[in-house]
C-alpha positions in Angstrom: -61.8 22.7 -143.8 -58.7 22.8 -146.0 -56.3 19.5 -145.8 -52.7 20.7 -144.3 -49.5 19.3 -144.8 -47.3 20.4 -142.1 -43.2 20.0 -141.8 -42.5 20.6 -138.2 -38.9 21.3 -136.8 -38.6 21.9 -133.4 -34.7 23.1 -132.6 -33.0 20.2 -130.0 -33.3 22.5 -126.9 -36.9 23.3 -127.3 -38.1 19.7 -128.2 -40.1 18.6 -124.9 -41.0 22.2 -124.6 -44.1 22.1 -127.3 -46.7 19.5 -128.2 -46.6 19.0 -132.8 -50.3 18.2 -132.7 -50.7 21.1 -130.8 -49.1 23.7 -133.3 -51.1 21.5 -135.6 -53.8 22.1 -134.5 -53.0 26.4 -134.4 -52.1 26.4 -137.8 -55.6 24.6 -138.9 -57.2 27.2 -136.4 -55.5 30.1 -138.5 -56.4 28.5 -141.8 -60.0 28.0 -140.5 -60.0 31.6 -139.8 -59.4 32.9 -142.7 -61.7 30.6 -144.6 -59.2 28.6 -147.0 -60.4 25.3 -148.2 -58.1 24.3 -150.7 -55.3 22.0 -149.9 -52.3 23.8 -148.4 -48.6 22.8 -147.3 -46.1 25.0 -145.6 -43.3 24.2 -142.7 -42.6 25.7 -139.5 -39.7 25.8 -137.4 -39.5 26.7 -133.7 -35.8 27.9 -133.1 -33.5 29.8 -130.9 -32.7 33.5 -131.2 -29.2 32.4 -133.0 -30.8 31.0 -136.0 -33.9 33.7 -135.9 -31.1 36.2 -136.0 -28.9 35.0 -138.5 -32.0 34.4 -140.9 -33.1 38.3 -139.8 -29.8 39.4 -141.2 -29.8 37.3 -144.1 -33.1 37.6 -145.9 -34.2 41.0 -144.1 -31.1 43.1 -143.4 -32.0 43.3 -140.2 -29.1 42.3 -137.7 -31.6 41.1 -134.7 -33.2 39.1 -133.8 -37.3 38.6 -134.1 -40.0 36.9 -132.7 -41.5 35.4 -136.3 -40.4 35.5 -139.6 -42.5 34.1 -142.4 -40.9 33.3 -146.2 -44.1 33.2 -148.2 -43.6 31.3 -151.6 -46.6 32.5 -153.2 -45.3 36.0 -154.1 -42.7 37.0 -156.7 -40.1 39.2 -155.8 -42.5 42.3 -157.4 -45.1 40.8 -154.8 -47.5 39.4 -157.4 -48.9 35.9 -156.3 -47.7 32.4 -158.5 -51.0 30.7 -159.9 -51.8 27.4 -159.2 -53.5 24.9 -161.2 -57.5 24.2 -159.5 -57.3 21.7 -156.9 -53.7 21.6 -156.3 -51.8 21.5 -153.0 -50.4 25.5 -152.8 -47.2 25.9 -150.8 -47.0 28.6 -148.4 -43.7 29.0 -147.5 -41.7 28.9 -144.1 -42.6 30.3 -140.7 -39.8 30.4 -138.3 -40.5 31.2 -134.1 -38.1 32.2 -131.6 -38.5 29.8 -128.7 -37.1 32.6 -126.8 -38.3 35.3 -127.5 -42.2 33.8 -127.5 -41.4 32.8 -123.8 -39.8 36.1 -122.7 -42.8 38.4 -124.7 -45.1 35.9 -122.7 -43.8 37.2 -119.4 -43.7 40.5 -120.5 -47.3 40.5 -122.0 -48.5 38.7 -118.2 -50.2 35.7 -120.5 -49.0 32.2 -120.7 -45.9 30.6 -123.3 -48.9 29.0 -125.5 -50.7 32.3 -126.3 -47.4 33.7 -126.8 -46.5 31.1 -129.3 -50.0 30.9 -131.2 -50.1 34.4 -131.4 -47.0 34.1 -133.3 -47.6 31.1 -135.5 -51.2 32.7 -136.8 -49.0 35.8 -137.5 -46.9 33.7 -139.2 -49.1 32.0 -141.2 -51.1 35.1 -141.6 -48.5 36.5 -143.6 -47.9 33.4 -145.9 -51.6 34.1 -146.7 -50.7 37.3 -148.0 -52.3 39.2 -144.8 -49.8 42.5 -143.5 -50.0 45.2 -141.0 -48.4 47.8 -143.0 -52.0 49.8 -143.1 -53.8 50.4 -139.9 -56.7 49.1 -140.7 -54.5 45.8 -142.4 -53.4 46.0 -139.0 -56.9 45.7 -136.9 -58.0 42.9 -139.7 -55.1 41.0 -139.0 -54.9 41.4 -135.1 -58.7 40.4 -135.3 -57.4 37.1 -136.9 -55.5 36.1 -134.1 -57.6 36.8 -131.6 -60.2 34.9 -133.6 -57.2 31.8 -133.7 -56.7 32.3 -129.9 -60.8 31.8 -129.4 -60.9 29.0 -131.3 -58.1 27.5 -129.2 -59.5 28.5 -125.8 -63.1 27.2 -127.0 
């Protein structure tokens, strides 16, 4: 299993809302799941749909908000990946989660806030891995991901 170095930042009005070891333990899930063993380090911020928004229409152009956004740091701007010397820790980038939007997608979706939210964080993380649903079938190997991710954290 890969070692992970996680920066958590949970927004002030979402702070008792989620357990860290617990999204801890969905980004290990999701690394598991894809089969990484090299050390890895990325951060993750849960965050209200004012920030999600304002990042949307920043680094996306899109003037909404979103349920997840992930900032991987492995690509270049023409989308080829950054080498990294053998054995080295390899930073991901940033996953950001809309406290809000996870808890009303929840209800709408008849499942519960924490299957909202790791469906969201493995989608999240999934991308930093250089994983997209652009393709259908990109799509199917992806969604099969998380549902692997939401096993793992049912079992």
């Amino acid at each position: 299993m890969s070692r992970v170095h996680l920066t958590i930042q949970i927004e002030s009005p979402f702070v008792g809302a989620i357990s860290r070891p617990w999204l801890r333990r969905i980004v290990r899930a999701t690394i598991a799941a894809v089969g990484i063993s090299s050390p890895l380090e990325l951060s993750l911020v849960i965050a209200g749909d004012e920030t999600v928004h304002a990042l949307n229409r920043q680094y996306r152009g899109v003037d909404r908000t979103t349920d997840v956004l992930a900032f991987p740091l492995a690509e270049s701007a023409d989308g080829a990946s950054f080498a990294s010397p053998a054995g080295s820790t390899r930073h991901l980038g940033d996953v950001v989660v809309s406290f809000p939007r996870a808890k009303q997608q929840a209800e709408e979706f008849g499942h519960s806030l924490e299957i909202e939210l790791a469906l969201l964080l493995a989608h999240g993380v999934l991308h930093l891995l250089g994983y997209d649903h652009e393709e259908p079938e990109d799509e199917r190997r992806m969604k099969a991901m998380e549902a692997q991710v939401i096993g793992a954290m049912a079992g």
